[in-house]
C-alpha beads as a LAMMPS data file, in Angstrom:
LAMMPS data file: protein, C-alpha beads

438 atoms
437 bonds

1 atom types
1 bond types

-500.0 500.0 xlo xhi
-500.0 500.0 ylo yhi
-500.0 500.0 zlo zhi

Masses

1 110.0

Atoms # bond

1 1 1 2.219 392.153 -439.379
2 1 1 3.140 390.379 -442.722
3 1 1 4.763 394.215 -443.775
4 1 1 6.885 394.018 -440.775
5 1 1 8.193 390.675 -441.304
6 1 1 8.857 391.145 -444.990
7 1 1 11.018 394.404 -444.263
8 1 1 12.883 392.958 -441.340
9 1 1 13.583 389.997 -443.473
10 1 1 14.269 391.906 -446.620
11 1 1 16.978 394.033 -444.866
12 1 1 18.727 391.479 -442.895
13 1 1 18.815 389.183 -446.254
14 1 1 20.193 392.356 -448.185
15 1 1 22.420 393.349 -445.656
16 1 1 24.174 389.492 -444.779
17 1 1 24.765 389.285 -449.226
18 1 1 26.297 392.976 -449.562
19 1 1 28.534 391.925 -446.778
20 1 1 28.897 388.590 -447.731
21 1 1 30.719 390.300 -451.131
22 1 1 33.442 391.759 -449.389
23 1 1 34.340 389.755 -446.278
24 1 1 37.761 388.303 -446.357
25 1 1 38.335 385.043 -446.309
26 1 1 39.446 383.238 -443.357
27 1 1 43.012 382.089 -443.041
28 1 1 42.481 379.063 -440.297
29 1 1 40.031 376.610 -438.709
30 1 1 39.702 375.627 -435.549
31 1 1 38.107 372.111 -435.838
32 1 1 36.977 369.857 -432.766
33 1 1 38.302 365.926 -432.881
34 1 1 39.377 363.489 -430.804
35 1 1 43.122 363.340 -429.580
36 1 1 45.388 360.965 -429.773
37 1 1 47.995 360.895 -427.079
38 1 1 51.322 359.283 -427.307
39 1 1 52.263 356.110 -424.709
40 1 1 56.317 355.998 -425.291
41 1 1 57.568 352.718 -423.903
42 1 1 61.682 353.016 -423.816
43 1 1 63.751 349.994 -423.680
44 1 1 67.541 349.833 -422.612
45 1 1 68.559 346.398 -424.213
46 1 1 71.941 346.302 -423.379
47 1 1 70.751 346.455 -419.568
48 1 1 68.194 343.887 -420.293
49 1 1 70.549 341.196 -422.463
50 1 1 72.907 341.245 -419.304
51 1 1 70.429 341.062 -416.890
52 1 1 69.427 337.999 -418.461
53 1 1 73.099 336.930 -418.992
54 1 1 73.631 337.107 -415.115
55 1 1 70.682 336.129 -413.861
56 1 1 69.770 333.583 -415.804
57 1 1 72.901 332.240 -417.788
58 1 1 70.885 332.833 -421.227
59 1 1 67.764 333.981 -422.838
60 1 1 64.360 333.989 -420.906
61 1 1 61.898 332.028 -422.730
62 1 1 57.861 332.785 -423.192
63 1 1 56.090 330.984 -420.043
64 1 1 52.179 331.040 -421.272
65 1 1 50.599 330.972 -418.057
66 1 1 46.745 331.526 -419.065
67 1 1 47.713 327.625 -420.693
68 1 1 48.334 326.188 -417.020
69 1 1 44.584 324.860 -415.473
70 1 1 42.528 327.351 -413.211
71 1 1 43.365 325.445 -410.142
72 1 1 47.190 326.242 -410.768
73 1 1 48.726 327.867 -407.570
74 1 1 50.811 330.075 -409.976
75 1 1 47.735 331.875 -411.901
76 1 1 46.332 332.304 -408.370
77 1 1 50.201 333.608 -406.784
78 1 1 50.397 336.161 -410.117
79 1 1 46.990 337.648 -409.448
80 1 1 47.815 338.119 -406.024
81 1 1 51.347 338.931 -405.376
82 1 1 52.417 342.896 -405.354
83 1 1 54.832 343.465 -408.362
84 1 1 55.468 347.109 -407.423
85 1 1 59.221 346.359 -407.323
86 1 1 61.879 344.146 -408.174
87 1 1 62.786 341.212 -405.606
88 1 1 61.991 337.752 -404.542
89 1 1 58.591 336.188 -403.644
90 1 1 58.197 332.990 -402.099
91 1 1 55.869 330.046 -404.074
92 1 1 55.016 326.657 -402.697
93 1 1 53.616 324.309 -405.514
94 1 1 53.294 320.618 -405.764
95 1 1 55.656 318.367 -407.608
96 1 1 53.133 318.290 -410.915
97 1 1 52.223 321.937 -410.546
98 1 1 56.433 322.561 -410.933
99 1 1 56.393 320.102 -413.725
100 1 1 53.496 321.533 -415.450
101 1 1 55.295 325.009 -414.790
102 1 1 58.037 323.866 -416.006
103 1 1 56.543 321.898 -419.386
104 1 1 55.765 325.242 -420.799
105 1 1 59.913 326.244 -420.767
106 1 1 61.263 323.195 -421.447
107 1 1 59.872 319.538 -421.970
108 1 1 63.430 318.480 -420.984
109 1 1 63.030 316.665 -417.693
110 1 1 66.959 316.525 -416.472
111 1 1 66.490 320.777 -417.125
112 1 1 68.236 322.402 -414.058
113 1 1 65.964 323.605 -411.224
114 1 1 66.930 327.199 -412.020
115 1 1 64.973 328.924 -415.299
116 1 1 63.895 332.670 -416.242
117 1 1 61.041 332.842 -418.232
118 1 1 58.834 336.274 -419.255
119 1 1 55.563 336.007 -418.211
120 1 1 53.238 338.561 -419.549
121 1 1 55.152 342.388 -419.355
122 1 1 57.373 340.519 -416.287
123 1 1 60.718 339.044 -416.592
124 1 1 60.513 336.007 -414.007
125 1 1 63.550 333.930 -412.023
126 1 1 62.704 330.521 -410.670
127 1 1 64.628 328.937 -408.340
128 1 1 63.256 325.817 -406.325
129 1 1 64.282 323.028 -403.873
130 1 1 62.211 320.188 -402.401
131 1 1 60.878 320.716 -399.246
132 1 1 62.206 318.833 -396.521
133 1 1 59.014 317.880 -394.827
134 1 1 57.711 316.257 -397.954
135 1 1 59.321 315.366 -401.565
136 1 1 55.939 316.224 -402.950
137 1 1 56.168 319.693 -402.370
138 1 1 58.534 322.537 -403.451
139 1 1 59.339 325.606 -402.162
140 1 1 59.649 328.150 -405.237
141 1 1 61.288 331.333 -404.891
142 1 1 60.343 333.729 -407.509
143 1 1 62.623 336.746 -408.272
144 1 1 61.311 339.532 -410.541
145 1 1 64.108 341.274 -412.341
146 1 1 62.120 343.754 -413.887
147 1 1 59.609 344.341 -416.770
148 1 1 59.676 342.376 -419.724
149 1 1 60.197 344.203 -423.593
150 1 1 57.678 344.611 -425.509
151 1 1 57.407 342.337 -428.189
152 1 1 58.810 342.924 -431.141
153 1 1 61.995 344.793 -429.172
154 1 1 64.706 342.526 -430.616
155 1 1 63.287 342.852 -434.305
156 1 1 63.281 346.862 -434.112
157 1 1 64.508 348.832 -436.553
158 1 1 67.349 351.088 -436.613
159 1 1 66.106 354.341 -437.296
160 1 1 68.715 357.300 -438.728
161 1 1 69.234 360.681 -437.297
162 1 1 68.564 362.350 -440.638
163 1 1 64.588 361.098 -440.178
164 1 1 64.112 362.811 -436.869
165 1 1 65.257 366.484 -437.961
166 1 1 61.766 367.911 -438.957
167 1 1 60.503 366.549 -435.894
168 1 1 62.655 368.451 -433.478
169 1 1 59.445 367.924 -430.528
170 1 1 59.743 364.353 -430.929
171 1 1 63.538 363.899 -431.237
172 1 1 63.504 365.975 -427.797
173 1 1 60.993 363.110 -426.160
174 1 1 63.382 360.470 -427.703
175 1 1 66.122 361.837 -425.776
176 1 1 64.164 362.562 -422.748
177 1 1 62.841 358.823 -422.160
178 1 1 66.616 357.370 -423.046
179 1 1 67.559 360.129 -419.447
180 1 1 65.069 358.642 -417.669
181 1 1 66.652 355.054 -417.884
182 1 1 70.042 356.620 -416.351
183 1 1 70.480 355.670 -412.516
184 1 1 68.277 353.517 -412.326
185 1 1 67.558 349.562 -411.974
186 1 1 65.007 348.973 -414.683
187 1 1 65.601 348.628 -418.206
188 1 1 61.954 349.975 -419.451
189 1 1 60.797 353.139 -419.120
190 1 1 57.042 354.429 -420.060
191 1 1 55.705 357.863 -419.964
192 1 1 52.755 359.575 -421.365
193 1 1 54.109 362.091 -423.524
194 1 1 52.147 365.251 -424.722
195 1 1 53.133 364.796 -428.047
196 1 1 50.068 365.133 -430.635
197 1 1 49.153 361.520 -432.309
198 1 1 48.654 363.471 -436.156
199 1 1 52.351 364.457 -435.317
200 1 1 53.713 361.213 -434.244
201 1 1 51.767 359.962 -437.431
202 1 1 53.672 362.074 -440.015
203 1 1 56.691 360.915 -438.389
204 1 1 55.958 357.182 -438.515
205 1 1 54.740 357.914 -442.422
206 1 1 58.241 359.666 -443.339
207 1 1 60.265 357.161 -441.175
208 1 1 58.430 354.316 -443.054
209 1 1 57.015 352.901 -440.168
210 1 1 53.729 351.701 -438.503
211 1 1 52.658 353.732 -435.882
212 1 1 53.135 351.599 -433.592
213 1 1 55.955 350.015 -434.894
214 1 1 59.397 349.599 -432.706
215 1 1 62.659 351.509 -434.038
216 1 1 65.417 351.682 -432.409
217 1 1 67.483 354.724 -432.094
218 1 1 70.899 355.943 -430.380
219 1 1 71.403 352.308 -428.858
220 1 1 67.821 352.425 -427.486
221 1 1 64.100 350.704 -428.403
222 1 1 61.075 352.685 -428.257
223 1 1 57.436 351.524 -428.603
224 1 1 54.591 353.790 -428.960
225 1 1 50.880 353.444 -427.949
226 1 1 48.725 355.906 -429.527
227 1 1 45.581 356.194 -426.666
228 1 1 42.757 357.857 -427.691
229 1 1 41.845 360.769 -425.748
230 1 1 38.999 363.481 -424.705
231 1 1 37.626 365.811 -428.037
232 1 1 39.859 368.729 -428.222
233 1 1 40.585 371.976 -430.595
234 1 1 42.977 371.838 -433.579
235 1 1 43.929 374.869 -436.073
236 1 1 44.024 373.826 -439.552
237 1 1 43.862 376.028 -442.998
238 1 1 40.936 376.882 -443.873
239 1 1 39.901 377.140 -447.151
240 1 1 38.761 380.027 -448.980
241 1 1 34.805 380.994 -449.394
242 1 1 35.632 381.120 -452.774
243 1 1 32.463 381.050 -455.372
244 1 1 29.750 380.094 -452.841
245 1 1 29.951 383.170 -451.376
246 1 1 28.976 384.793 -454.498
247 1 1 26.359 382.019 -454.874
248 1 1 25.069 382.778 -451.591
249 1 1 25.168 387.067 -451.962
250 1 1 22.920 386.549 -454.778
251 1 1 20.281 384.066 -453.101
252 1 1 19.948 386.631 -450.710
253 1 1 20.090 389.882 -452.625
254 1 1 16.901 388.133 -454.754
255 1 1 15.172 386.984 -451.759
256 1 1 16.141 390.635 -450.266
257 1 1 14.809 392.157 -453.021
258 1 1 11.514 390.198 -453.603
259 1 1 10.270 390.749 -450.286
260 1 1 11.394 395.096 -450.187
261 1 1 8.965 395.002 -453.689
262 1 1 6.306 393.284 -452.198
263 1 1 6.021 396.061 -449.653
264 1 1 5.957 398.809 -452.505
265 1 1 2.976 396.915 -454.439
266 1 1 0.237 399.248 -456.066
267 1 1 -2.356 399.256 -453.382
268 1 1 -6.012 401.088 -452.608
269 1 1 -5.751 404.537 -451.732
270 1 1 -3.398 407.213 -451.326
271 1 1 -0.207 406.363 -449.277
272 1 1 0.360 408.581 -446.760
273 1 1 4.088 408.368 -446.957
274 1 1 4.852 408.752 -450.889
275 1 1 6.926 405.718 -452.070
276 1 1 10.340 407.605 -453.014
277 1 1 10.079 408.818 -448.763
278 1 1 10.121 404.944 -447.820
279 1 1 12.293 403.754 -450.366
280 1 1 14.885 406.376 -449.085
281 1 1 14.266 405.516 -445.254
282 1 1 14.832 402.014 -446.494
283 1 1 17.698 402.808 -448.181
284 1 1 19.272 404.634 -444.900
285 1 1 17.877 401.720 -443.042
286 1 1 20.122 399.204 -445.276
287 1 1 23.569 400.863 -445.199
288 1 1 22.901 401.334 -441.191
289 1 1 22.512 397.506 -441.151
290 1 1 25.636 396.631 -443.404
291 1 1 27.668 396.508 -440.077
292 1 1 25.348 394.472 -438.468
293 1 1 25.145 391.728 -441.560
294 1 1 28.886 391.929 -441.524
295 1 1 28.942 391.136 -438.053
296 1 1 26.677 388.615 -438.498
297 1 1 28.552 386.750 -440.868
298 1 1 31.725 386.615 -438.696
299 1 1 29.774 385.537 -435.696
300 1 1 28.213 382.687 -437.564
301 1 1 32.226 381.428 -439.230
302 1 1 33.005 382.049 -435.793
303 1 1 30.587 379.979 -434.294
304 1 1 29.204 377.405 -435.998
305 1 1 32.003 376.224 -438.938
306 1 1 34.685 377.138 -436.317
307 1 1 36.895 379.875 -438.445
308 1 1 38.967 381.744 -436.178
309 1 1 37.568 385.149 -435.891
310 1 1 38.377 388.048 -438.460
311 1 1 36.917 390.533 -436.127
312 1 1 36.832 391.706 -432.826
313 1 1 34.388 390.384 -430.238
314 1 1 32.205 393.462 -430.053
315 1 1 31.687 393.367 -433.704
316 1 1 30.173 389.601 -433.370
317 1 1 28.160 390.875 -430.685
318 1 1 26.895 393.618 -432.957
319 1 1 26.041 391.269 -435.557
320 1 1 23.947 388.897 -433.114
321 1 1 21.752 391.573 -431.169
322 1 1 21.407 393.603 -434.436
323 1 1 19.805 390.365 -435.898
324 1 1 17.965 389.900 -433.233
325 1 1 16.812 392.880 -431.595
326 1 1 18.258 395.630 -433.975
327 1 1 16.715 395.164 -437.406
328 1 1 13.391 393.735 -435.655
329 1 1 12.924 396.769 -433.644
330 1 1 13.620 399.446 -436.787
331 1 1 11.566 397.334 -439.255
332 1 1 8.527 397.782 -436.799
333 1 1 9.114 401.491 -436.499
334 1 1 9.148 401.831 -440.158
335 1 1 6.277 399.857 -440.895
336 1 1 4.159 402.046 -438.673
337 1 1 5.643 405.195 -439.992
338 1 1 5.020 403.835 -443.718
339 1 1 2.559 401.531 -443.891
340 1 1 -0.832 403.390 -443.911
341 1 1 -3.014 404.035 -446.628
342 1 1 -5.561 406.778 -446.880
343 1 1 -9.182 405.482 -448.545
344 1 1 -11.330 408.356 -449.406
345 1 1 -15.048 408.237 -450.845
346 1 1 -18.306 409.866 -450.525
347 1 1 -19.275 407.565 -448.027
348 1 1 -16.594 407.874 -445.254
349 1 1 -12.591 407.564 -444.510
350 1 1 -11.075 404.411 -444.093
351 1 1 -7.410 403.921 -442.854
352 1 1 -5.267 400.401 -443.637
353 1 1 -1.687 400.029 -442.502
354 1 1 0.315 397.250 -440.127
355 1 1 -2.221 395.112 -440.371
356 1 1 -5.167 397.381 -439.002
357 1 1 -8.165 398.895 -440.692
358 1 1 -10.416 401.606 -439.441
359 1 1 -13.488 403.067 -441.234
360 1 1 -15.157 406.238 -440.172
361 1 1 -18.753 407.881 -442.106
362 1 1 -19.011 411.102 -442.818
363 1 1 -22.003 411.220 -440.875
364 1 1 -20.247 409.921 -437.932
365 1 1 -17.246 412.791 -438.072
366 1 1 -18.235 414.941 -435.424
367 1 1 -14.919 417.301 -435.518
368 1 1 -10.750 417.578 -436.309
369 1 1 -8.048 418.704 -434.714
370 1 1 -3.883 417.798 -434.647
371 1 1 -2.254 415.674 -431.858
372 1 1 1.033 415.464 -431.415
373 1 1 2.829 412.462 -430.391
374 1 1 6.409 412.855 -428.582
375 1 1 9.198 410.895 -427.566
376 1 1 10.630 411.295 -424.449
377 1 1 14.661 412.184 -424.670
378 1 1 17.508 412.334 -422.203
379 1 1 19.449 416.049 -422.080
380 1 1 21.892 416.858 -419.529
381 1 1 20.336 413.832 -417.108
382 1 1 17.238 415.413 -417.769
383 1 1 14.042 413.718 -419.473
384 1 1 12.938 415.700 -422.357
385 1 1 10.145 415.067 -425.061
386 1 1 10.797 415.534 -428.281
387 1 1 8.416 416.232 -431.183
388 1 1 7.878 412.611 -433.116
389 1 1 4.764 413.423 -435.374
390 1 1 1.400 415.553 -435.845
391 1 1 -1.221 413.547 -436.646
392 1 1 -4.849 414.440 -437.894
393 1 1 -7.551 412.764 -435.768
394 1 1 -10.768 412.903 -437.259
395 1 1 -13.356 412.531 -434.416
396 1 1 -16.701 410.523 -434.616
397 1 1 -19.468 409.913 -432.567
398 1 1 -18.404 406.458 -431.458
399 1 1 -14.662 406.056 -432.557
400 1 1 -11.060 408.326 -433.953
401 1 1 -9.555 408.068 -437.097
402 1 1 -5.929 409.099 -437.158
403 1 1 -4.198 410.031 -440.099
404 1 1 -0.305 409.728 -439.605
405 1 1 1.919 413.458 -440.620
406 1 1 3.035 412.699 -443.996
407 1 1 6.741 414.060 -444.683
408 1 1 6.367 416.150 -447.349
409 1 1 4.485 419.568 -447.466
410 1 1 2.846 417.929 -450.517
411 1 1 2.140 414.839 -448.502
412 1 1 -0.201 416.979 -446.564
413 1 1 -1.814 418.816 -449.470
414 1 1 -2.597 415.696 -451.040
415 1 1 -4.730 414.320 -448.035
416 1 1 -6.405 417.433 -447.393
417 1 1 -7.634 417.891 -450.911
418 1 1 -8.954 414.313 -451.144
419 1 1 -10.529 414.693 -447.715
420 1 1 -12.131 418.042 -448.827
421 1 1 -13.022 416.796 -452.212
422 1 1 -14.984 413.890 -450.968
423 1 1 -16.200 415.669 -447.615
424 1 1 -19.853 416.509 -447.413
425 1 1 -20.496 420.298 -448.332
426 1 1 -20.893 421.515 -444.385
427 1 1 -17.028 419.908 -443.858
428 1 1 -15.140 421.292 -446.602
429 1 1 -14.229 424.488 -445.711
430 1 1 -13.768 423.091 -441.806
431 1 1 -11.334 420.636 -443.522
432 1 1 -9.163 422.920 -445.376
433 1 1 -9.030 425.753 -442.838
434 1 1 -7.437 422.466 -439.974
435 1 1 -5.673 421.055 -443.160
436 1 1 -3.640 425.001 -443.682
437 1 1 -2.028 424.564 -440.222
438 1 1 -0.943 420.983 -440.802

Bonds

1 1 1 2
2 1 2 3
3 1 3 4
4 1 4 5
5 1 5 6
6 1 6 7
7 1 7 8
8 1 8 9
9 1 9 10
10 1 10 11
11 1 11 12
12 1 12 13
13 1 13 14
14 1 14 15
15 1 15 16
16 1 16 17
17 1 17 18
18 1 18 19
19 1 19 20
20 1 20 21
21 1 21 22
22 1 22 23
23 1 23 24
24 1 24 25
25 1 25 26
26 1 26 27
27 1 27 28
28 1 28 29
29 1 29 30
30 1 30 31
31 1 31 32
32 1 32 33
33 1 33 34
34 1 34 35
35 1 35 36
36 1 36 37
37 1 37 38
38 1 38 39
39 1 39 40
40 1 40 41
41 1 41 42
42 1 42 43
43 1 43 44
44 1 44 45
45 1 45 46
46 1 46 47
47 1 47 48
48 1 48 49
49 1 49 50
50 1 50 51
51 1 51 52
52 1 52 53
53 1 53 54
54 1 54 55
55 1 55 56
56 1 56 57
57 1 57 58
58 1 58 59
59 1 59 60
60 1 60 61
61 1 61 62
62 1 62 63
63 1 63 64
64 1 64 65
65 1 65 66
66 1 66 67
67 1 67 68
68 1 68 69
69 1 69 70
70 1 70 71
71 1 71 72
72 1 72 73
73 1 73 74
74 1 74 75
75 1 75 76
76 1 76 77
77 1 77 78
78 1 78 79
79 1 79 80
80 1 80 81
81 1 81 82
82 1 82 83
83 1 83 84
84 1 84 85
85 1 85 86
86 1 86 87
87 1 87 88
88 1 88 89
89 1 89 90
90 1 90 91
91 1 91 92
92 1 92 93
93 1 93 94
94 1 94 95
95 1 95 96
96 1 96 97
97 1 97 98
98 1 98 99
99 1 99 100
100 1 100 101
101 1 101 102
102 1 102 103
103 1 103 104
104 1 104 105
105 1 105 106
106 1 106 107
107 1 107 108
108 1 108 109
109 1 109 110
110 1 110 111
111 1 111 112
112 1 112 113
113 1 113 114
114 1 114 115
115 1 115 116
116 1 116 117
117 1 117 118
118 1 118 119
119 1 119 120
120 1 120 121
121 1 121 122
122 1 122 123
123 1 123 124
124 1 124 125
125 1 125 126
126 1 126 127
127 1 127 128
128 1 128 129
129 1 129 130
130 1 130 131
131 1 131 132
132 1 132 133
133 1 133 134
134 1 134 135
135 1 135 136
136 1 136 137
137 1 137 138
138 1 138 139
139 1 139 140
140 1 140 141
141 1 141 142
142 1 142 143
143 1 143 144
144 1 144 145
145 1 145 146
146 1 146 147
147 1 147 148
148 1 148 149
149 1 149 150
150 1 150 151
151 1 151 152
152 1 152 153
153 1 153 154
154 1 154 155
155 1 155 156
156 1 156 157
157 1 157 158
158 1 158 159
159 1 159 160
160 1 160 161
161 1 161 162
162 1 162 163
163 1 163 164
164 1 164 165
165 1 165 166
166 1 166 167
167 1 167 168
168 1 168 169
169 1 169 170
170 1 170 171
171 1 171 172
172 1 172 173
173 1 173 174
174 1 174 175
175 1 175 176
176 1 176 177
177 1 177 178
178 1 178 179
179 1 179 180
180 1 180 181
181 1 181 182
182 1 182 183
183 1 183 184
184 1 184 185
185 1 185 186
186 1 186 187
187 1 187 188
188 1 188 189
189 1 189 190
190 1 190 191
191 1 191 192
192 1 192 193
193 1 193 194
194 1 194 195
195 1 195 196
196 1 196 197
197 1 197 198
198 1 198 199
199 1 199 200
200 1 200 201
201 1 201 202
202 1 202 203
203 1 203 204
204 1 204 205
205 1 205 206
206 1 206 207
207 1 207 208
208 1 208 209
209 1 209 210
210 1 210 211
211 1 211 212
212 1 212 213
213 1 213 214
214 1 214 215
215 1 215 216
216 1 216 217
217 1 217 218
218 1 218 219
219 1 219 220
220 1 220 221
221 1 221 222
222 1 222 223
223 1 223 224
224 1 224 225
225 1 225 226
226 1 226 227
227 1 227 228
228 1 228 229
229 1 229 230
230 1 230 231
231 1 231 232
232 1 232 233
233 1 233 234
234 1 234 235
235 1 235 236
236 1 236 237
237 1 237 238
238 1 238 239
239 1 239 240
240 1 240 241
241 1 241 242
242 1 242 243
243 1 243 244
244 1 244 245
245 1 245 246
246 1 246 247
247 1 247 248
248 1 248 249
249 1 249 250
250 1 250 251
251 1 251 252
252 1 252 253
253 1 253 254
254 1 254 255
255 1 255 256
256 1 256 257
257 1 257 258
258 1 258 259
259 1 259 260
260 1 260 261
261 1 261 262
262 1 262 263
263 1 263 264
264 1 264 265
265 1 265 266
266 1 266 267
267 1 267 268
268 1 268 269
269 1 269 270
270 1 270 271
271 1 271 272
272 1 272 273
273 1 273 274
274 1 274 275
275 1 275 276
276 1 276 277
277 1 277 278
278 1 278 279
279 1 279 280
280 1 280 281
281 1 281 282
282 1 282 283
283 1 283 284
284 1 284 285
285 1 285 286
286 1 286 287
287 1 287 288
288 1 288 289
289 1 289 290
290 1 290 291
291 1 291 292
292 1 292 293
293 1 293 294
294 1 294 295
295 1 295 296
296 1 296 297
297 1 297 298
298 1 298 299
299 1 299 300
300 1 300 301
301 1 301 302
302 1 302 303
303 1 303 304
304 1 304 305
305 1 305 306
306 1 306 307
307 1 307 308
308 1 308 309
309 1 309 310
310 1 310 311
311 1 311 312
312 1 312 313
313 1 313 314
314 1 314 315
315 1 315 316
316 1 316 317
317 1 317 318
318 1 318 319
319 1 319 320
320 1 320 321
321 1 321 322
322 1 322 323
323 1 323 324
324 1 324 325
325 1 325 326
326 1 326 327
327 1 327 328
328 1 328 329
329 1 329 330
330 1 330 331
331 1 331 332
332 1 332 333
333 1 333 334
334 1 334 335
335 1 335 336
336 1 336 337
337 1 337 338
338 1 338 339
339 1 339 340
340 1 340 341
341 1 341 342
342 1 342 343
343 1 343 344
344 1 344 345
345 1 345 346
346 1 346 347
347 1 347 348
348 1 348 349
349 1 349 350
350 1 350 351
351 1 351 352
352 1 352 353
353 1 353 354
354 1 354 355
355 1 355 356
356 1 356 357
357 1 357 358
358 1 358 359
359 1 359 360
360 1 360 361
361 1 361 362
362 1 362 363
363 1 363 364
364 1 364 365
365 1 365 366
366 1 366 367
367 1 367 368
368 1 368 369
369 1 369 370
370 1 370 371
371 1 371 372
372 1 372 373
373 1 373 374
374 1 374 375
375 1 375 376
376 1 376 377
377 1 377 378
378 1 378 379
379 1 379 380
380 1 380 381
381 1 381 382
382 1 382 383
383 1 383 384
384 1 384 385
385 1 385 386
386 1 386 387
387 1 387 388
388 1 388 389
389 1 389 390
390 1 390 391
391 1 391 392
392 1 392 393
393 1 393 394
394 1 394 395
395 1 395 396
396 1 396 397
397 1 397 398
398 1 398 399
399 1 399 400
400 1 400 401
401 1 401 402
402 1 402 403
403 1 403 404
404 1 404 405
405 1 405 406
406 1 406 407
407 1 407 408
408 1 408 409
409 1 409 410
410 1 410 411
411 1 411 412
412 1 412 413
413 1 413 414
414 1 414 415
415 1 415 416
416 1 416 417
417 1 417 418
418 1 418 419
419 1 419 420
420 1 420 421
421 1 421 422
422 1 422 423
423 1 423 424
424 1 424 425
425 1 425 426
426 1 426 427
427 1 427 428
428 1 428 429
429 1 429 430
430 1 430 431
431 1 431 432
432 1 432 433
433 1 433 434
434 1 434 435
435 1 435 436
436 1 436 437
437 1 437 438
């Protein structure tokens, strides 16, 4: 058993570094990361300054509402109202809930009952007048005009032309949220783009800006939100294998090598297939597993370090069941084939190979004759068996001994003559007469 794992590991280790020598190095990468999308937020200020001119008469200031107590009816009439659309919503609040509303404004108290204020992403109009059933309580009515900028939209800045040209994708999405502004009411715009966040980052870096900084461009403001989304693919260059694959080819040509010796290592006996026959069915065994290492290698760039394939899919698929199934199966077949040993003294024949040893005493061998052992072939749809080996069984009372077909004419010679040598008188000539038609 050790044989067979030596040889199936020696190949596939010699195989994999040959290959490794001459594979060509991969051009790209395909590595797995999170994505960042892109939240563009456009702003039509022009719209929005006279908005606020005509609504308001002048500039909305900041109302902090989270500042106002819990038991505000405001905080509760925010929470609750529908701000799907633009238009006016009706508020009833006490005379010290207005003033309190109205403290975070203006602390002028002769201020004029009418204000705009932004509250949160919301640009507010407040309008009240004291209701006639009571002076302590004021009907409210509360117009929104539309969303709020963001912050920093006044501040933004001016971005040129010039720094959009190598970004032609982005330029296009520049121009695309300033259309979506035209016939309608609203001032802001926001779309999730499918621009790539490492894309809108090399922008921001050559325009000199944050990421999420606001510029503004061809009269219009534009904010954006980089959201982090799910794990996706993205082709990079890949760099060359340079000298590690060298490093690695020899690791595994010495651990190749090391284990194919071990299997050649002076032993008892006479080896029924002579050394130079296995060395050259290794040999054939090697170059017909060069594909398969090469195969191999792609599958695992492929696969596991994500290098876009050099080869076709068949050739990966080659490389994983050769591996697998492939160089197992033919490093079994060989062992069985080469493996045995031939012990001869006066006392009996013992056999060792693959992990099994058989003895048999002369004064147990009770006859000998050939068996042949055949493999059954396909022809023409037809099953045919085909001649695999002749094998010398020597009989005994109790128990065989079978002595594999050695290759060679002189194979053969050599185990008759050391059977007949050490053979009891009575078997000799038996043993050379069988051992002629071998």
């Amino acid at each position: 058993m050790l044989s067979v794992v030596c040889r199936c590991l020696g190949i596939a280790a010699l195989a994999t570094g040959l290959a490794l020598l001459v594979f060509p190095d991969p051009v790209a990468r395909v590595v797995r990361q999170p994505m960042e999308n892109v939240l563009l937020t456009t702003v039509d200020m022009d719209r929005h300054a006279a908005a606020v001119s005509t609504a308001c008469g002048g500039a909305a200031a900041e109302l902090a509402h989270e500042r106002l107590p819990e038991e505000h009816a405001f905080r509760t009439f925010l929470t609750a109202m529908d701000w799907s659309g633009p238009g006016e919503r009706d508020l009833t609040l006490t005379a010290a809930e207005w003033a309190a509303l109205r403290q975070q404004v203006t602390p002028d108290p002769g201020a004029t009952p009418t204000f705009c204020a932004r509250v949160g992403a919301r640009l507010l109009r407040f309008k009240t007048e004291a209701l006639r059933s009571t002076a302590d309580r004021l009907a409210v009515q509360v117009r929104f005009l539309g969303e709020a900028p963001p912050a920093g939209s006044a501040k933004a800045q001016p971005l040129d032309a010039e720094v959009l040209q190598p970004f032609p994708a982005i330029r296009e999405q520049l121009a695309a949220g300033a259309a979506a502004l035209e016939g309608v009411d609203n001032w802001v715009g926001q779309e999730m783009t499918t621009l790539d966040g490492a894309a809108w980052r090399r922008f921001a870096a050559t325009a000199g800006l944050a990421p999420d900084a606001p510029f503004t461009f061809d009269r219009r403001v534009y904010h954006a939100t980089l959201v982090a989304g799910a794990v996706g693919e993205q082709v990079v260059p890949a760099q060359g294998l340079g000298s590690g694959r060298y490093v690695a080819a020899a690791i595994l040509a010495v651990v190749g090598l090391a284990l194919m010796l071990w299997l050649y290592r002076p032993g008892r006996g006479i080896p029924v297939v002579p050394r130079g026959v296995a060395a050259l069915w290794d040999v054939l065994f090697l170059a017909a597993a060069l594909p398969v290492g090469y195969g191999a290698i792609a599958a695992a760039l492929s696969g596991w370090w994500g290098y876009q394939p050099v080869l076709a899919p068949v050739m990966h698929f080659v490389g994983v069941a050769g591996m697998a199934v492939g160089i197992p199966v033919m490093a079994i077949v060989l062992t069985l084939l080469t493996a045995q040993r031939l012990e001869v003294t006066a006392a009996g024949v013992a056999t060792a190979g693959a992990g099994v040893r058989r003895r048999l005493a002369w004064d147990e061998l009770t006859g000998l004759e050939f068996e042949e052992h055949r493999l059954a072939t396909v022809k023409a749809g037809v099953p045919v068996p085909r001649k695999l080996q002749r094998v010398l069984v020597l009989k005994g009372r109790t128990a065989s001994l079978i002595v594999q077909e050695p290759p060679t004419a002189a194979g053969k010679a050599r185990v008759v003559d050391a059977l007949a040598a050490a053979a009891p008188e009575a078997w000799r000539d038996r043993i050379r007469s069988v051992g002629a038609g071998w």
